[in-house]
BALUMVEX-524014 format. One record per atom (N, C-alpha, C): residue number from 0; atom name; x, y, z. Coordinates in steps of 0.001 Angstrom, whole numbers, plus 500000, padded with zeros to 6 digits. Atoms other than C-alpha are relative to their C-alpha. Example, Ala and Ser with C-alpha at 12.3 -4.5 7.8 and 13.67 -1.06 7.14 Angstrom:
<mifis>
@seq->0, atom->N, px->500890, py->498810, pz->500000
@seq->0, atom->CA, px->512300, py->495500, pz->507800
@seq->0, atom->C, px->500900, py->501200, pz->500000
@seq->1, atom->N, px->499180, py->498810, pz->499940
@seq->1, atom->CA, px->513670, py->498940, pz->507140
@seq->1, atom->C, px->499230, py->501090, pz->500730
</mifis>
This chain:
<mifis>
@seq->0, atom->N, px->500832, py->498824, pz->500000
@seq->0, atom->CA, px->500000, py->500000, pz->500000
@seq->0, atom->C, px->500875, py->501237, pz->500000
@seq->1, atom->N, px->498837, py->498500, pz->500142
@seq->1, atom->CA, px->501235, py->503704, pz->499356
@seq->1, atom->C, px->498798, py->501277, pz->500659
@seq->2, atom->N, px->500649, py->499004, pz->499146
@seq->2, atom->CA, px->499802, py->506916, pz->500818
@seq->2, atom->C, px->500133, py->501106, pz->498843
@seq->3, atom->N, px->500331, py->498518, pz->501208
@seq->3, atom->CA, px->498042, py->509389, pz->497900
@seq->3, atom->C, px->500468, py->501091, pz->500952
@seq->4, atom->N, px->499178, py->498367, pz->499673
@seq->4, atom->CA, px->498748, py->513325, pz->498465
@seq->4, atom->C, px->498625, py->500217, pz->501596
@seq->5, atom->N, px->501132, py->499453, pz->498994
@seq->5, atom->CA, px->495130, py->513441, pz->500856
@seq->5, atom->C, px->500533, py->499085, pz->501473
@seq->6, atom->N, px->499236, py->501157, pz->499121
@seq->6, atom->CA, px->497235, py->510460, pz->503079
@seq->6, atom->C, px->499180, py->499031, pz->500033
@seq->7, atom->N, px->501102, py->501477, pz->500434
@seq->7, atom->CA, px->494531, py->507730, pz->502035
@seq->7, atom->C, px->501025, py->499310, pz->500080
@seq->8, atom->N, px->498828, py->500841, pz->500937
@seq->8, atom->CA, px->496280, py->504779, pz->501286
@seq->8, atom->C, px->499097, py->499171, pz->499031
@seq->9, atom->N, px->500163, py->500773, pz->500714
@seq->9, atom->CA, px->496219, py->503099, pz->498406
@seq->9, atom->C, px->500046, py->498862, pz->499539
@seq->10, atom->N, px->499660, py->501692, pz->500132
@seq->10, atom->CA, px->496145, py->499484, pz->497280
@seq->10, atom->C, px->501300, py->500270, pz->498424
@seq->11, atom->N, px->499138, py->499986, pz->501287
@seq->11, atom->CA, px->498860, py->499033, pz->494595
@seq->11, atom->C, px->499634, py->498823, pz->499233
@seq->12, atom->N, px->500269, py->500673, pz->501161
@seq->12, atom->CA, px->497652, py->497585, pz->491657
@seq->12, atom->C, px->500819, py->498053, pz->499952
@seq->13, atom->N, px->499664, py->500989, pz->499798
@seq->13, atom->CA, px->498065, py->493572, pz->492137
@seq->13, atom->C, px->500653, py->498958, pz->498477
@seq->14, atom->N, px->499093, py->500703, pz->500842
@seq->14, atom->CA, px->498730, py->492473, pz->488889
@seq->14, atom->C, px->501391, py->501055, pz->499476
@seq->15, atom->N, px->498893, py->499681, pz->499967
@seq->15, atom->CA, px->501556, py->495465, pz->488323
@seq->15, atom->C, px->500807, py->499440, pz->500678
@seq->16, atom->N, px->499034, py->500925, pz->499427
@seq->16, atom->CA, px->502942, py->494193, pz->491073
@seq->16, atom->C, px->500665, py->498296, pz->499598
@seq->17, atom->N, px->500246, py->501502, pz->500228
@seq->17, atom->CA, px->502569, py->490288, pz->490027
@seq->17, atom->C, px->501224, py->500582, pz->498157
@seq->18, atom->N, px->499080, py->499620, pz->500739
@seq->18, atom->CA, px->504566, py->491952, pz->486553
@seq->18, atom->C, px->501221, py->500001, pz->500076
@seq->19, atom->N, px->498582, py->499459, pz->499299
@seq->19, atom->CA, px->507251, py->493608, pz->488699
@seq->19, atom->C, px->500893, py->498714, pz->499908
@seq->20, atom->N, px->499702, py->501524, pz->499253
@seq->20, atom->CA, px->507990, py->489942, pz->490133
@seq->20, atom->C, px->500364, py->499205, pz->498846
@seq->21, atom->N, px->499580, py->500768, pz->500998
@seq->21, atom->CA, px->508004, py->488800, pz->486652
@seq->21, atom->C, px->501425, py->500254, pz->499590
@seq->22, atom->N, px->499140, py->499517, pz->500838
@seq->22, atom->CA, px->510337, py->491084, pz->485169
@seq->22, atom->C, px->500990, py->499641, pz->501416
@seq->23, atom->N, px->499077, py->499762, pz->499106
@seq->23, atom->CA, px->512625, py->490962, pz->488755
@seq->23, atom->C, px->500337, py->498280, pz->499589
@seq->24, atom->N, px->499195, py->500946, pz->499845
@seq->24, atom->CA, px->512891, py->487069, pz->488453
@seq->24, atom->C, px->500857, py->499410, pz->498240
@seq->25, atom->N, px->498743, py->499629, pz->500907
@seq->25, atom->CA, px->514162, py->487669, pz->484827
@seq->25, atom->C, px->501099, py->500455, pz->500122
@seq->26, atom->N, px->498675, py->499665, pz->500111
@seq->26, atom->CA, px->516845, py->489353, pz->485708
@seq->26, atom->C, px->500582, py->499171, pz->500723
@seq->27, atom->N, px->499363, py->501344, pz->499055
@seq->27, atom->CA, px->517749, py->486698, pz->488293
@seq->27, atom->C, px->499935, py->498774, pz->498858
@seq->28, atom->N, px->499673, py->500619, pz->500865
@seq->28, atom->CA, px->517252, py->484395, pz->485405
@seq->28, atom->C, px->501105, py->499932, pz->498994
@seq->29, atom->N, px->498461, py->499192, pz->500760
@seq->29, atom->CA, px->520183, py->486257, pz->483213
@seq->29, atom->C, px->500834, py->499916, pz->500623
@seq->30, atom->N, px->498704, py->500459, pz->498986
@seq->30, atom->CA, px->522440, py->486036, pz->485933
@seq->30, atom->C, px->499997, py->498557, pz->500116
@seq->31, atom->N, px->499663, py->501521, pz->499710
@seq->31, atom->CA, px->521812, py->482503, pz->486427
@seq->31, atom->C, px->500939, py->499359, pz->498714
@seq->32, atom->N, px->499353, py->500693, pz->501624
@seq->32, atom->CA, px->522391, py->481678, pz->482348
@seq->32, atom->C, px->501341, py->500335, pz->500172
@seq->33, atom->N, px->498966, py->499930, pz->499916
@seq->33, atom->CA, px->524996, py->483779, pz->482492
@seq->33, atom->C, px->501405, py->499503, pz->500734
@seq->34, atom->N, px->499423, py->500357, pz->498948
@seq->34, atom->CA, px->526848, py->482938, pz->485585
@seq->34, atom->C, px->500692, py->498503, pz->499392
@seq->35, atom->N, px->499264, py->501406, pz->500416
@seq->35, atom->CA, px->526838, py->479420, pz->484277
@seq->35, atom->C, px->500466, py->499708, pz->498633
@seq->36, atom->N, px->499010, py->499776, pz->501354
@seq->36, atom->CA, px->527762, py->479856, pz->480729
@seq->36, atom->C, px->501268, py->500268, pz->500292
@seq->37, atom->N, px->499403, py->499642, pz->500157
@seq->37, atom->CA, px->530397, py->481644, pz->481829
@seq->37, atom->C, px->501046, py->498679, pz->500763
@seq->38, atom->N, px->499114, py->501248, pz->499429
@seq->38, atom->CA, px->531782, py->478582, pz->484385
@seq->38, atom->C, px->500292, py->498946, pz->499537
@seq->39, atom->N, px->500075, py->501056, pz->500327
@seq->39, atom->CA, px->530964, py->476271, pz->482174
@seq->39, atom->C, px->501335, py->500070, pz->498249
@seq->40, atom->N, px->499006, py->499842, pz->501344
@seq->40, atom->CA, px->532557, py->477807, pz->478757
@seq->40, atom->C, px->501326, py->500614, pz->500463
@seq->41, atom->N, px->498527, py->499842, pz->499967
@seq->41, atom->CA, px->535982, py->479758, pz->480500
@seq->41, atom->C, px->500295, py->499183, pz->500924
@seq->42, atom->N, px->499211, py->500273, pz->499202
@seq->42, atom->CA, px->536534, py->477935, pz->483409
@seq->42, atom->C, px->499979, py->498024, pz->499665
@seq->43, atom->N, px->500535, py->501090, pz->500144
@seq->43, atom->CA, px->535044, py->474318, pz->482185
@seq->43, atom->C, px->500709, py->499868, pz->498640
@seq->44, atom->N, px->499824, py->500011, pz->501083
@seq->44, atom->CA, px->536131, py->474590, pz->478765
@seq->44, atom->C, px->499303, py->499478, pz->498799
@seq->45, atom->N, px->500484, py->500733, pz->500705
@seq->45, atom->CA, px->533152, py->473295, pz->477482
@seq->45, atom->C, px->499632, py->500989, pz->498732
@seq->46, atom->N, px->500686, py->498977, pz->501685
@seq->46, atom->CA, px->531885, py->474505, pz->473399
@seq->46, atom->C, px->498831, py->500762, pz->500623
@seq->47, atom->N, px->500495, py->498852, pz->499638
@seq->47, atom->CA, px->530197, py->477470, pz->473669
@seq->47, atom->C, px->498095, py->499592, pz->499674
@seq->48, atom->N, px->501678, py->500744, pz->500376
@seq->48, atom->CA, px->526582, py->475304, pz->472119
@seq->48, atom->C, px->499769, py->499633, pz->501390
@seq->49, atom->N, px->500339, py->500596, pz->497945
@seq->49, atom->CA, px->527043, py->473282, pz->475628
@seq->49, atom->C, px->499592, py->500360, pz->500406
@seq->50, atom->N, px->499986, py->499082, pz->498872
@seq->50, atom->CA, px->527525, py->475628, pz->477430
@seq->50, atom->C, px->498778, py->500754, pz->500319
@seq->51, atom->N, px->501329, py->499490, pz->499981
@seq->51, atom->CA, px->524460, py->477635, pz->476509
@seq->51, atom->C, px->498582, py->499141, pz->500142
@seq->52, atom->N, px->501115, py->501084, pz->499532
@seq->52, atom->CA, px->522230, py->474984, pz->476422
@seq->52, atom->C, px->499411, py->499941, pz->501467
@seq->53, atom->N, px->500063, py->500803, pz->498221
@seq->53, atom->CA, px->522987, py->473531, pz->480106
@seq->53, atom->C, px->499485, py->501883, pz->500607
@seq->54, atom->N, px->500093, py->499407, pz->499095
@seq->54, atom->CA, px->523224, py->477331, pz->481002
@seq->54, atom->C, px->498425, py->501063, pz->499936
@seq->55, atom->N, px->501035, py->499986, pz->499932
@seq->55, atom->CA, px->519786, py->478142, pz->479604
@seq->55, atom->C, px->498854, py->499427, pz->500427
@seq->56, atom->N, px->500968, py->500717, pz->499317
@seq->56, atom->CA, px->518156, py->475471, pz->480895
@seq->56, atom->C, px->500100, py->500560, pz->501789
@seq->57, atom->N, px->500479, py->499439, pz->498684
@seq->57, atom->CA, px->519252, py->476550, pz->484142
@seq->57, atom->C, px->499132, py->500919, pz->500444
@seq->58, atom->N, px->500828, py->498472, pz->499710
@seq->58, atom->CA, px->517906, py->480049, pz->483749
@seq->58, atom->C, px->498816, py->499637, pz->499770
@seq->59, atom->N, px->501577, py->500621, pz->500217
@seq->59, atom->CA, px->514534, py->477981, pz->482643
@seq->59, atom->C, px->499815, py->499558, pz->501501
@seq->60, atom->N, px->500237, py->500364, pz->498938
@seq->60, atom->CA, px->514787, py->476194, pz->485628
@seq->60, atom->C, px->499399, py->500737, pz->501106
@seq->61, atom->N, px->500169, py->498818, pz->498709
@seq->61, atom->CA, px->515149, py->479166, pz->488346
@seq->61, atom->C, px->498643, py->500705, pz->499326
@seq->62, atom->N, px->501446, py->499193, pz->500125
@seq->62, atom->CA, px->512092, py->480951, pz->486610
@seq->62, atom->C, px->498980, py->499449, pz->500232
@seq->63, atom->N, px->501628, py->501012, pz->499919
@seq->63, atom->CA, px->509805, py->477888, pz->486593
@seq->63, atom->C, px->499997, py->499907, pz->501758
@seq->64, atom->N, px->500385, py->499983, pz->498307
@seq->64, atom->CA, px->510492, py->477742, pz->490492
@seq->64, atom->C, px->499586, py->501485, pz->500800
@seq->65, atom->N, px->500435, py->498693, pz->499009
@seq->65, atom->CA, px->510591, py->481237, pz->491245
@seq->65, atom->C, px->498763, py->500918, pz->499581
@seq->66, atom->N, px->501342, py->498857, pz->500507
@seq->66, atom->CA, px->507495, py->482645, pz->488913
@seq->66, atom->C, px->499220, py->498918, pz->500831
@seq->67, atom->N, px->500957, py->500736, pz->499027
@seq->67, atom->CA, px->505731, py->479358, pz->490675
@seq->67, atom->C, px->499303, py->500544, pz->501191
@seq->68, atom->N, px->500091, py->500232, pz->498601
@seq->68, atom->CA, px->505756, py->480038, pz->494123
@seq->68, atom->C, px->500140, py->501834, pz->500235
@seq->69, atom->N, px->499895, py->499243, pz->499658
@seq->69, atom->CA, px->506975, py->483512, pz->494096
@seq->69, atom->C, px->498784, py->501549, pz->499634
@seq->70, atom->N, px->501021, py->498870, pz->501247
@seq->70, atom->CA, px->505155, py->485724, pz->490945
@seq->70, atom->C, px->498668, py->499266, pz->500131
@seq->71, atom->N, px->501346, py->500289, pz->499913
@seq->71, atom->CA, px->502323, py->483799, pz->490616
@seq->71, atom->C, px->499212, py->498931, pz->501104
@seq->72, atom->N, px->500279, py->500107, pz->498671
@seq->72, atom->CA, px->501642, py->482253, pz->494332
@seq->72, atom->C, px->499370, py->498478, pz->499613
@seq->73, atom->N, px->500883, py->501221, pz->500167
@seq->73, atom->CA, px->501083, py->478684, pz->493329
@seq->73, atom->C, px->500345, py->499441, pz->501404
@seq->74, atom->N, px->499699, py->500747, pz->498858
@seq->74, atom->CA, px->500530, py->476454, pz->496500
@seq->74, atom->C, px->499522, py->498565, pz->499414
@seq->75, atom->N, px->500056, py->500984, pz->499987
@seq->75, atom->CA, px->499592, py->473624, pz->494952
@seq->75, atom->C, px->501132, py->498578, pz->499610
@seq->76, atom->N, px->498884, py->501244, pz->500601
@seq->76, atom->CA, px->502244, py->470288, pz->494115
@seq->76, atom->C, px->500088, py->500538, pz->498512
@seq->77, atom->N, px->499695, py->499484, pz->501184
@seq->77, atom->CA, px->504125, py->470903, pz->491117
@seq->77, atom->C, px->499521, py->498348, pz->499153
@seq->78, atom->N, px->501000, py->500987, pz->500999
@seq->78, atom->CA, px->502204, py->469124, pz->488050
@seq->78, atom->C, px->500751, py->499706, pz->498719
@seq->79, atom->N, px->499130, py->500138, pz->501539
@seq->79, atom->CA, px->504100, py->467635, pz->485321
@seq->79, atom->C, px->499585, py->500648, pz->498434
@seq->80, atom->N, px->500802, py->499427, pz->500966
@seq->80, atom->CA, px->501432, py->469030, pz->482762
@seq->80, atom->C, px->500322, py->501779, pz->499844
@seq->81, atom->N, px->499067, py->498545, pz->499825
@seq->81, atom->CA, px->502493, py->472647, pz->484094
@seq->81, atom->C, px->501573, py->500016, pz->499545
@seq->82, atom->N, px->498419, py->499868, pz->500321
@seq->82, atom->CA, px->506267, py->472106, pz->484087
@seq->82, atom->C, px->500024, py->499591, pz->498302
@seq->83, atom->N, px->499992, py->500077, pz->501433
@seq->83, atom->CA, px->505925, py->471011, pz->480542
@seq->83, atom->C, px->499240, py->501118, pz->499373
@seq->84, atom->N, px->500562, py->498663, pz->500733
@seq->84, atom->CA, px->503529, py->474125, pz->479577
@seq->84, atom->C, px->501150, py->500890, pz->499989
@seq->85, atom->N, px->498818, py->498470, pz->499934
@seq->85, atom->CA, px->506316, py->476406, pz->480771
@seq->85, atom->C, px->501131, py->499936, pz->499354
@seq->86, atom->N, px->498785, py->500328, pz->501118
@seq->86, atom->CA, px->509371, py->474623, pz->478917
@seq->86, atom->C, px->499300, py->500454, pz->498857
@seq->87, atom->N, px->500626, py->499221, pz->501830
@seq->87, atom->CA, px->506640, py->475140, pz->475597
@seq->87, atom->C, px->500202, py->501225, pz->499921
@seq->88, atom->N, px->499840, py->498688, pz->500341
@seq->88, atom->CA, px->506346, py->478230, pz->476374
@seq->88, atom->C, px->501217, py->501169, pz->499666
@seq->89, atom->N, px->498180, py->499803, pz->500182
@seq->89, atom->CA, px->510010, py->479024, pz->476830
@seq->89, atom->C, px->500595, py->499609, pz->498853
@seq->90, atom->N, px->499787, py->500671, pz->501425
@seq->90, atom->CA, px->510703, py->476837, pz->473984
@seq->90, atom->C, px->499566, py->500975, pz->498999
@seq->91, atom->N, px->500669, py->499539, pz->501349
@seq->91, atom->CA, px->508427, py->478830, pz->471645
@seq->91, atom->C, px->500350, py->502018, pz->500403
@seq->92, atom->N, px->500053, py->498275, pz->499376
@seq->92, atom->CA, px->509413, py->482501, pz->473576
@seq->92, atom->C, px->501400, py->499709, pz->499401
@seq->93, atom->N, px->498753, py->500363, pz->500383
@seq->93, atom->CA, px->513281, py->481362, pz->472370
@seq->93, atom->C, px->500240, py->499879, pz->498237
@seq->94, atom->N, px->499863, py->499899, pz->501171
@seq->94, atom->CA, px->512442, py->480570, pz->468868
@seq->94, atom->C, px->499180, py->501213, pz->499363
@seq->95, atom->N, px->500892, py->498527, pz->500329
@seq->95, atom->CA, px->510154, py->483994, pz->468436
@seq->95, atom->C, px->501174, py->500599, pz->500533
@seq->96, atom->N, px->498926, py->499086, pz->500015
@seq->96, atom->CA, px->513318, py->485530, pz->469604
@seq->96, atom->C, px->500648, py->500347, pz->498694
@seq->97, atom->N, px->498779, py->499260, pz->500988
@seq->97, atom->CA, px->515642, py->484816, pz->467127
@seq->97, atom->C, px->498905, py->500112, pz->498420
@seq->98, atom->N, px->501308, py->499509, pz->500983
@seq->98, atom->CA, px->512219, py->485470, pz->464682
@seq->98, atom->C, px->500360, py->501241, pz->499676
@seq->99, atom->N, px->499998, py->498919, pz->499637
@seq->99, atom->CA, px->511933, py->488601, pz->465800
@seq->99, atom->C, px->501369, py->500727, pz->500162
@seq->100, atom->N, px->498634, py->499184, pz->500670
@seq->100, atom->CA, px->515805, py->489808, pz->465736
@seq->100, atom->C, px->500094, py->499981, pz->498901
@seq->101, atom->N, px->499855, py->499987, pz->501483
@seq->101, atom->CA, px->515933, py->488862, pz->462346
@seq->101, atom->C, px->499504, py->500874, pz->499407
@seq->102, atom->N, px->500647, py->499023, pz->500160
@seq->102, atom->CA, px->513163, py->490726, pz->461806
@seq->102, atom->C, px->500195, py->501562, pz->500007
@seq->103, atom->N, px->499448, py->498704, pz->500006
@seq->103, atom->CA, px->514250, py->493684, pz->463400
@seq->103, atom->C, px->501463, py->500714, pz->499561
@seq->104, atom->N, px->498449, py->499212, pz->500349
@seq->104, atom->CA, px->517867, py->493995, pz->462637
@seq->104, atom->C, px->500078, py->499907, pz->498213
@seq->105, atom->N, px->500234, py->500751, pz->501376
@seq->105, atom->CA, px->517580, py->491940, pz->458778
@seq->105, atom->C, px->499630, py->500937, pz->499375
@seq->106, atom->N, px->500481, py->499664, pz->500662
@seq->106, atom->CA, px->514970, py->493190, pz->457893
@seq->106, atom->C, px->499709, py->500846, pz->499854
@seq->107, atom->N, px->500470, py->498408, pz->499870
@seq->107, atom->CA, px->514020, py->496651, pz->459447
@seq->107, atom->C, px->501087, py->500999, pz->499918
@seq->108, atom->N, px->498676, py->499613, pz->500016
@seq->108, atom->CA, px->517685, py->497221, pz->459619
@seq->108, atom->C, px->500471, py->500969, pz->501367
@seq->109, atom->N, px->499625, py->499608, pz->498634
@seq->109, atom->CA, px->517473, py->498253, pz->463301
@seq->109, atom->C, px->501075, py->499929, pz->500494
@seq->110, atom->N, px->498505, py->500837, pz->499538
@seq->110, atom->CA, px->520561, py->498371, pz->465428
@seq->110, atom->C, px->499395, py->498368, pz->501423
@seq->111, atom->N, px->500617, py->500935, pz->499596
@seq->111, atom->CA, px->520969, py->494932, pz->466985
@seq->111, atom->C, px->499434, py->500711, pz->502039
@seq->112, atom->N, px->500612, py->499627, pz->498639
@seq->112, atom->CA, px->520920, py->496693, pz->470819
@seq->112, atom->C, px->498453, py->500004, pz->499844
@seq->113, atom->N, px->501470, py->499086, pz->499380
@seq->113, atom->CA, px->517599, py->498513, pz->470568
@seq->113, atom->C, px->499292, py->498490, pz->499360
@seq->114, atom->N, px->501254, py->500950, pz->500489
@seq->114, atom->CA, px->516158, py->495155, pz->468447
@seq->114, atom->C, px->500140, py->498999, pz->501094
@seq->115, atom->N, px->499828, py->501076, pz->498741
@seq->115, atom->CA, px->517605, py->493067, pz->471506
@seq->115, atom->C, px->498763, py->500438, pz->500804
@seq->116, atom->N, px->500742, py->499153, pz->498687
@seq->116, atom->CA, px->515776, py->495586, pz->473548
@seq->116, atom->C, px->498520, py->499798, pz->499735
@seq->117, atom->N, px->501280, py->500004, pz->500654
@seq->117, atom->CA, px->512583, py->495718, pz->471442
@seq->117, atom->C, px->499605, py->498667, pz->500217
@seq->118, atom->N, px->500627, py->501135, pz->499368
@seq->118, atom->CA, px->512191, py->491956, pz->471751
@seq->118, atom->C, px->500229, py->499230, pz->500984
@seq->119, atom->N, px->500006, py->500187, pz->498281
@seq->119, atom->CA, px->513351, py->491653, pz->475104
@seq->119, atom->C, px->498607, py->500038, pz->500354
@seq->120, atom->N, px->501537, py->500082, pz->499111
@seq->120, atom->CA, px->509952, py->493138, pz->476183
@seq->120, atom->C, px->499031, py->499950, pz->499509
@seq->121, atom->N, px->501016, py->500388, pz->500596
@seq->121, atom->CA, px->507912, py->492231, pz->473707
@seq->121, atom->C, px->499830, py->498475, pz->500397
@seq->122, atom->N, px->500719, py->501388, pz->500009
@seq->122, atom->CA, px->508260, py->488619, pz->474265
@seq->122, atom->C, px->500158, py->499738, pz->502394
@seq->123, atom->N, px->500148, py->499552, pz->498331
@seq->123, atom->CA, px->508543, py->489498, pz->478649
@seq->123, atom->C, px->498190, py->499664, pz->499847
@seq->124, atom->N, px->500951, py->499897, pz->500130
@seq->124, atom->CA, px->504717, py->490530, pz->477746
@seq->124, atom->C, px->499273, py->498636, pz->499338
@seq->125, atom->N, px->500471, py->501175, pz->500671
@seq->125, atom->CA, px->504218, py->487364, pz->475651
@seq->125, atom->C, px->500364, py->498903, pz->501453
@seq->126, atom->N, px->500236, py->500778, pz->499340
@seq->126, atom->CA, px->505524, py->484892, pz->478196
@seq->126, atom->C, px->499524, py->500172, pz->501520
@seq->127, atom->N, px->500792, py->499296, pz->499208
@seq->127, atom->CA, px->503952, py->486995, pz->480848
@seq->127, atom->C, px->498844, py->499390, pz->499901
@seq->128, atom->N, px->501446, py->500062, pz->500255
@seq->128, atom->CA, px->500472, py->486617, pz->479514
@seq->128, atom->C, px->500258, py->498235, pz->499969
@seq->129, atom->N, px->500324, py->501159, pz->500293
@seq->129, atom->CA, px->501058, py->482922, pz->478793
@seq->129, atom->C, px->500405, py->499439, pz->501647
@seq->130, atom->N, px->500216, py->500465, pz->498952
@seq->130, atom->CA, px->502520, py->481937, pz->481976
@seq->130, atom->C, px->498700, py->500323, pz->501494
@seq->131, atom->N, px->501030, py->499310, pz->499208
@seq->131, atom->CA, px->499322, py->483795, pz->483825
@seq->131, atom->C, px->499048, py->499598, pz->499691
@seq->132, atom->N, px->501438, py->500511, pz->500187
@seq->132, atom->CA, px->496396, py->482461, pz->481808
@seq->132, atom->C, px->500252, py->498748, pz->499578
@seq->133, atom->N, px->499897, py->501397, pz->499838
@seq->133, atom->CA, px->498133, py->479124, pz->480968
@seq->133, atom->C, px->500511, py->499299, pz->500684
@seq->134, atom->N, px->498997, py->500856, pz->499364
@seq->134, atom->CA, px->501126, py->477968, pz->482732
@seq->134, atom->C, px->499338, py->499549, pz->501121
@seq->135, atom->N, px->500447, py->500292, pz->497901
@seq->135, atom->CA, px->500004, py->478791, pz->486564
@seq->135, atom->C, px->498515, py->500620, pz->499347
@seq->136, atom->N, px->501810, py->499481, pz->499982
@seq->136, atom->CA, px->496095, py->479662, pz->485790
@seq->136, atom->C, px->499525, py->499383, pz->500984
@seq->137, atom->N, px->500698, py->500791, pz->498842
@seq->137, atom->CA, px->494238, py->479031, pz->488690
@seq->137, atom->C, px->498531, py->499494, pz->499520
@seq->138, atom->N, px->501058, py->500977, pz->500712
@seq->138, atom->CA, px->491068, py->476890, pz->488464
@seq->138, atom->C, px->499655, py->499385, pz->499296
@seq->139, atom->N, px->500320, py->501424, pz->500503
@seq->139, atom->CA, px->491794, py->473886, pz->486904
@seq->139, atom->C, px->499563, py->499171, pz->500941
@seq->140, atom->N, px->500786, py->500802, pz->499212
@seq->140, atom->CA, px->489918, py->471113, pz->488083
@seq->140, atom->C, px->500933, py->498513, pz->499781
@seq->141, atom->N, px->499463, py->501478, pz->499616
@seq->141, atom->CA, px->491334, py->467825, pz->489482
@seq->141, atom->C, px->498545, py->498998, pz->499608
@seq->142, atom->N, px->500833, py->501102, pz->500488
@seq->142, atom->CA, px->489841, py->464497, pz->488158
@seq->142, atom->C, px->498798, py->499857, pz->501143
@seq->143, atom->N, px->500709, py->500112, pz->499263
@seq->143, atom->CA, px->487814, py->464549, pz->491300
@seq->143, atom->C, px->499057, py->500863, pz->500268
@seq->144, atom->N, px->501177, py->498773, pz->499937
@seq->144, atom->CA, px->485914, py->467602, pz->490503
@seq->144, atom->C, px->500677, py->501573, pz->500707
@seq->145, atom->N, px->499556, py->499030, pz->499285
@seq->145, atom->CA, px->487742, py->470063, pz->493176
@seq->145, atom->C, px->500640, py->500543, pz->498800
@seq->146, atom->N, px->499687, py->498950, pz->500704
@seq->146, atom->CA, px->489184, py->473206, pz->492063
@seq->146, atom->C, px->501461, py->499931, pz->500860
@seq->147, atom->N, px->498467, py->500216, pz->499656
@seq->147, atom->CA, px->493003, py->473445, pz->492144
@seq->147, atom->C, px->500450, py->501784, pz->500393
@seq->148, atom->N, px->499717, py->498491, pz->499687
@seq->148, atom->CA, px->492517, py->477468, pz->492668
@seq->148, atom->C, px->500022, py->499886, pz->501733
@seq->149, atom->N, px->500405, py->500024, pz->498749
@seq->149, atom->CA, px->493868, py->478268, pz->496197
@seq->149, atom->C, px->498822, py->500953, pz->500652
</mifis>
């Protein structure tokens, strides 16, 4: 809550916030890739394909636990049907990347920064929206009828 100019307070907007959380455990995601790319390709000596691989999956990893539990407040057991939505989605947010650079640098002849930048948060907003109304959506229903919304 924040305190308007009359000293009300205000509620702060729950899904900005629930955003914030997105975009904050991205950047903790970038540090992770990075971090381990970097141990894995100078200090490991592994090929630089490896390296990115293992060190993207990590950064997949840390987001699927920390948008879980943290951004989008799941309490329920993690569901193999979820953890596989969110690799798709990652999967398909990864190949709309290098789409979309092409696009912008190729073809629009952008520089590559600002087209990094441009589909940085264009696809933020894309796997935003997908991890919110598909990944973690609350109120799916268990075979038993109950509702899986806490």
């Amino acid at each position: 809550m924040t305190n308007d100019n009359n000293g009300q307070k205000k509620r702060v907007n729950p899904e900005m916030l629930r955003l914030l959380r997105f975009g904050a455990v991205g950047v903790g995601n970038t540090a992770v890739d990075w971090a381990v790319f970097w141990l894995l390709f100078s200090g490991l000596h592994l090929h630089y394909g490896a390296a990115q691989t293992v060190s993207y999956l990590c950064g997949t990893l840390n987001s699927y636990l920390w948008n879980r539990k943290w951004t989008f407040a799941s309490k329920e057991p993690v569901r193999v049907s979820e953890a596989l939505k969110f690799l798709l989605v990652n999967g398909l947010c990864l190949v709309l990347s290098y789409l979309l650079l092409y696009v912008c640098s190729d073809v629009l002849g952008w520089n590559m920064l600002f087209s990094k930048l441009t589909v940085t948060v264009l696809l933020l907003l894309v796997n935003y929206a997908a991890s919110k109304w598909w990944v973690f959506a609350p109120g799916e229903k268990r075979k038993d009828g109950e509702s899986l919304e806490p």
